[in-house]
C-alpha positions as CSV (number, residue, x, y, z in Angstrom):
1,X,30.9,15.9,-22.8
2,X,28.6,13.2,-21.4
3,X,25.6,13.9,-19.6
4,X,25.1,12.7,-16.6
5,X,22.0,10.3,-16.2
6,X,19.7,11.5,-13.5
7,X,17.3,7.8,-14.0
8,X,18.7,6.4,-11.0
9,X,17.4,9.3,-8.8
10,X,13.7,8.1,-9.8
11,X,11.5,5.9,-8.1
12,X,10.8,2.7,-10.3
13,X,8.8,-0.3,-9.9
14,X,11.8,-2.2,-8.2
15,X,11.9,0.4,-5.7
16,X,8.6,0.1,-4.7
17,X,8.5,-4.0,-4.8
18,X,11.8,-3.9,-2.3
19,X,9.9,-1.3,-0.2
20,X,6.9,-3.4,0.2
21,X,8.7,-6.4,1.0
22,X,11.1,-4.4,4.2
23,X,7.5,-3.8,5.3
24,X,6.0,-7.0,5.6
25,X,9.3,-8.5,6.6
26,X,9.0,-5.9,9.5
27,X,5.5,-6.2,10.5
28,X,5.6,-10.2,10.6
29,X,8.8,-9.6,12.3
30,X,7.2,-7.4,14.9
31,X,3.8,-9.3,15.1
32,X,5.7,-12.8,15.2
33,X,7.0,-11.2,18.9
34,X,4.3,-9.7,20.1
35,X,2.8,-13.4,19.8
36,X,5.4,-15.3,21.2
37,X,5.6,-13.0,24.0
38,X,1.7,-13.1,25.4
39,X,1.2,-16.5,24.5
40,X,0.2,-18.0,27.9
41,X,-2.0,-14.9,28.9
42,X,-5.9,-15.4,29.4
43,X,-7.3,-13.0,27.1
44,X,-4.1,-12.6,24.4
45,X,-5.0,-13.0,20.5
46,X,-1.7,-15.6,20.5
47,X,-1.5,-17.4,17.0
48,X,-4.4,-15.6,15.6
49,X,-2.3,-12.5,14.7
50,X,-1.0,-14.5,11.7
51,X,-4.3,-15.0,10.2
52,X,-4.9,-11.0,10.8
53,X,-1.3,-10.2,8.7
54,X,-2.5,-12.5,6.3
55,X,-6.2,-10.5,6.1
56,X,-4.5,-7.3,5.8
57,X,-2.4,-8.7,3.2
58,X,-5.4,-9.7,1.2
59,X,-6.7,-6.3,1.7
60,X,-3.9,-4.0,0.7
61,X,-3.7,-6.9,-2.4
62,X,-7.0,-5.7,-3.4
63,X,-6.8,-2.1,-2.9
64,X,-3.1,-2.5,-5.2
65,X,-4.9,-3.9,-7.6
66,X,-8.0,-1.8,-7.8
67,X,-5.7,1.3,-8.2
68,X,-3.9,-0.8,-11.1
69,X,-6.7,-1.6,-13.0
70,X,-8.6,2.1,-12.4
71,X,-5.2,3.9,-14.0
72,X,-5.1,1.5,-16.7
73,X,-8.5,2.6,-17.4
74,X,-8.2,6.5,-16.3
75,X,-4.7,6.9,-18.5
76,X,-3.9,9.6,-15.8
77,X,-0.1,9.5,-17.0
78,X,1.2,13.1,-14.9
79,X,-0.4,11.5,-12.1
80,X,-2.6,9.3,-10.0
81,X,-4.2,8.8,-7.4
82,X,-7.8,7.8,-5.9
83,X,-8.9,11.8,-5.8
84,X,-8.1,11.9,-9.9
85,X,-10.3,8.6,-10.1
86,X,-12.9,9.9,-8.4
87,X,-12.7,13.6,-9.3
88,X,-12.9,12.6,-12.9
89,X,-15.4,9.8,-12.8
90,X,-18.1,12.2,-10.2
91,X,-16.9,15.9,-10.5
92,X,-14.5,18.0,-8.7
93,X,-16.4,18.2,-5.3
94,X,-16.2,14.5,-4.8
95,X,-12.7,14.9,-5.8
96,X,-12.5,17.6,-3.0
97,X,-13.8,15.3,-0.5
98,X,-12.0,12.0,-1.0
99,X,-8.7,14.2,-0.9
100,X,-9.9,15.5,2.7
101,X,-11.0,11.8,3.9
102,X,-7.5,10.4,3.1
């Protein structure tokens, strides 16, 4: 009898690329009417919202690939995360803490 294959049930990288992309979609959706519709007010930030979406893209860019680059060097392969960085780079109490400040 054939097993069944449970591989589709898993988060993969595709996943997770499609999942970022509905986000941005939606946020420059949302942000892109949010503009159009204060345009004309006084005080409004109007066109400048495009250059803040593109700032936080540049940010969560970095942070992406800071987290890359620090489990290609931790080999953390169970799992990952910023605490694991940190609690095996400075100790279990800065571990602790950066768990609590998330």
């Amino acid at each position: 009898m054939r097993q069944k294959n449970d591989s589709h049930n898993k988060f993969c990288l595709s996943y997770f690329i499609w999942l970022g992309c509905n986000y941005v979609v939606s946020i420059t959706f949302v942000g892109t009417f949010a503009t159009l519709s204060n345009l004309d007010a006084p005080n409004a930030i109007g066109i400048h919202v495009l250059w803040i979406i593109v700032l936080e893209g540049l940010i969560v860019g970095v942070c992406a690939h800071i987290c890359a680059r620090l489990a290609w060097i931790h080999h953390s392969y169970n799992n990952s995360g910023i605490y694991i960085f940190v609690r095996t780079s400075f100790g279990r109490f800065w571990g602790i803490f950066v768990t609590f400040m998330q």
